[in-house]
N, C-alpha and C positions, 0 to 999 in steps of 0.2 A: 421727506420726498415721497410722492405719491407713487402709485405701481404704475402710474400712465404716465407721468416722466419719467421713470427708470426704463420702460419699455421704448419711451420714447428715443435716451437714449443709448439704448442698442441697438435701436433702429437707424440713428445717422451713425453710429461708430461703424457698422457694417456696411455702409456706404462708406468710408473711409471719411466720414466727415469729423473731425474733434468736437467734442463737447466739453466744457465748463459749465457747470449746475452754480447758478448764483441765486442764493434766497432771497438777496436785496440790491437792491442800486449800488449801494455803496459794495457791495461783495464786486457786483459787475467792473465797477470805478481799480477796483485793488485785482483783479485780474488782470484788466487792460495794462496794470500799472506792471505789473508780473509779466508781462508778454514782451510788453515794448523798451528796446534797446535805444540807449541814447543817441541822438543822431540820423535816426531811421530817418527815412521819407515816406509822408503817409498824406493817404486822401481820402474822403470821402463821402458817399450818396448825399442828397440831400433826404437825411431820415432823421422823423421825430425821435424815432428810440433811441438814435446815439443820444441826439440832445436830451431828451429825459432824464437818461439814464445818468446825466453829469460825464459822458464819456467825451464830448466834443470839448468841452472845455479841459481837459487832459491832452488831446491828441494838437491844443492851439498851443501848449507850454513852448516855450522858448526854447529847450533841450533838444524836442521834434524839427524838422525839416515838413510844416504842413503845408500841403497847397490848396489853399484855404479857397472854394469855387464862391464864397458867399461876403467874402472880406472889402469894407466898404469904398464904394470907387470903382471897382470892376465892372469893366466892359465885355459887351456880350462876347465882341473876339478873344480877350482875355480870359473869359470864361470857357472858352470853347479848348483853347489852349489848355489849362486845366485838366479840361477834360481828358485832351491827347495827351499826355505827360502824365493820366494816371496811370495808364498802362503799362508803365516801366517802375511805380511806385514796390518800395519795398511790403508794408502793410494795406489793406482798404477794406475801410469801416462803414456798412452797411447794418442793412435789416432784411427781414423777408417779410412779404405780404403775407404771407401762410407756411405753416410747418405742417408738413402731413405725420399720421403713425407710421407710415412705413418711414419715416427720415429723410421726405423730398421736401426739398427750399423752392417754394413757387412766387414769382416774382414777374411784375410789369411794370414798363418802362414807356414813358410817352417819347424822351429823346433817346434812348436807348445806352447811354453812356453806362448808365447803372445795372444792366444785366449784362454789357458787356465787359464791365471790369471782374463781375463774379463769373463769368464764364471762362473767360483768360486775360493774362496780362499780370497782373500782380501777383508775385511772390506770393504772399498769404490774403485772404481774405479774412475778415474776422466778421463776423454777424452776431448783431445784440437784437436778440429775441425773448419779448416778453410771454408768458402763458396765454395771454390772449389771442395770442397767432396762432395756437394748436387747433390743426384738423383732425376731420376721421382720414378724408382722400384728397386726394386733386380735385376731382369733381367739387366736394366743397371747397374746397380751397379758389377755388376760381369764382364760385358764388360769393364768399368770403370776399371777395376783391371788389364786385358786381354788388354789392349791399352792402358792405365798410370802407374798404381800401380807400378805393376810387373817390365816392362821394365826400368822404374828409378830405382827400389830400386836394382835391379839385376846388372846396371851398377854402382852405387853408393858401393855397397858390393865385387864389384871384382868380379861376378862371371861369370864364362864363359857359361851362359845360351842363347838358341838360341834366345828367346825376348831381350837383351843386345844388339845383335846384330841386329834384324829386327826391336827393336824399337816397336813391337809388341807379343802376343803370338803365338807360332805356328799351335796354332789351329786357326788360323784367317783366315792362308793362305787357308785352307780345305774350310771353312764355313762361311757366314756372323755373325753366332747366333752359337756359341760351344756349347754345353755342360758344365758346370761350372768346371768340373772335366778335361776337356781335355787340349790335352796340351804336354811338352817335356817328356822326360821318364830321363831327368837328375839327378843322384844321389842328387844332391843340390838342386833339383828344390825347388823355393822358395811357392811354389801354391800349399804344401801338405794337409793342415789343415783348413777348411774352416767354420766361424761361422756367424749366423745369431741372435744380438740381437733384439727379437721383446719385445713384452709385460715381466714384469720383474716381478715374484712373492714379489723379497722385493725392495721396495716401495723405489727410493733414494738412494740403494748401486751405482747406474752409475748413474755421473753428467755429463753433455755433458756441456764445456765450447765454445760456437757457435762463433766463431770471425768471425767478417763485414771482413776479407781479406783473402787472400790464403795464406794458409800454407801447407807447404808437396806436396806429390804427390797422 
């Protein structure tokens, strides 16, 4: 373990945030497996790093109670319902766009379902964070989102947003340092909803599972 994850994490423990150090995927896979009780109800984001990680296909076991937003057949009302019923879910399995060194989980949401489960509603969150999310601050971390995030997740989802195509956001072309807000004026823009976890009143609701690899974007 490096001195810039070990500082890293005592930077989210003192935001009362849990950390699990995983060197591997599979370490990740045997945490998750370690955490969850049989029976639970659990939902969650639509993130590459669960899926990477092999954690999605764990949390689909027949043992789990999943409410699966992506399960084939579902209608956008169906989906949407999902959505309102994660909020009472016991676990929800996310990622973060960015990890800062001071231990803030920075994250943006185009329908906003996904920063609002990490901000309240759910019992526990759990967040599978690869190395590759590590900031220095917010500042980068928001750049981070504005020249990585954003432009994969936009061409991964189909959408015809002008970062899809620059590979960038459009506020880059204007400025070296945007605005966190700025950006395309598209109905879909995926860069509506922007949250900042710092310091956590309850103590342990967000676990950060930290894996030694990159996952996600």
């Amino acid at each position: 373990m490096t001195e810039q994850i070990k500082n890293l994490i005592m930077a989210l423990e003192k935001n009362n945030i849990d950390v699990i150090f995983a060197e591997t995927k599979q370490d990740v896979q045997n945490a998750v497996r370690n955490i969850l009780p049989e029976g639970c109800n659990i939902a969650a984001g639509g993130s590459v790093s669960v899926v990477e990680s092999g954690v999605w296909d764990i949390i689909k076991e027949p043992k789990y109670c999943f409410m699966d937003r992506n399960r084939e057949g579902i209608t956008p009302e169906e989906r949407l319902d999902v959505f309102r019923k994660t909020v009472g879910c016991d676990y929800y399995f996310c990622s973060a766009n960015a990890v800062t060194q001071k231990g803030e989980l920075i994250n943006v949401d185009g329908f906003g379902n996904r920063v609002a489960s990490i901000a309240f509603g759910p019992q526990k969150v759990i967040a599978i964070v690869g190395v590759n999310k590590i900031v220095k601050d917010v500042t980068e971390g928001l750049l981070r989102i504005k020249q990585v995030a954003a432009p994969k997740n936009a061409v991964r989802l189909k959408i015809d947003l002008p970062c899809a195509k620059l590979g960038h956001c459009i506020s880059l072309e204007k400025c070296d340092n945007p605005d966190f807000t700025d950006g395309c004026n598209h109905q879909r823009r995926i860069c509506a909803s922007y949250l900042i976890s710092g310091r956590q009143q309850v103590k342990g609701r967000i676990t950060v599972i930290l894996c030694n690899e990159e996952l996600g974007y």
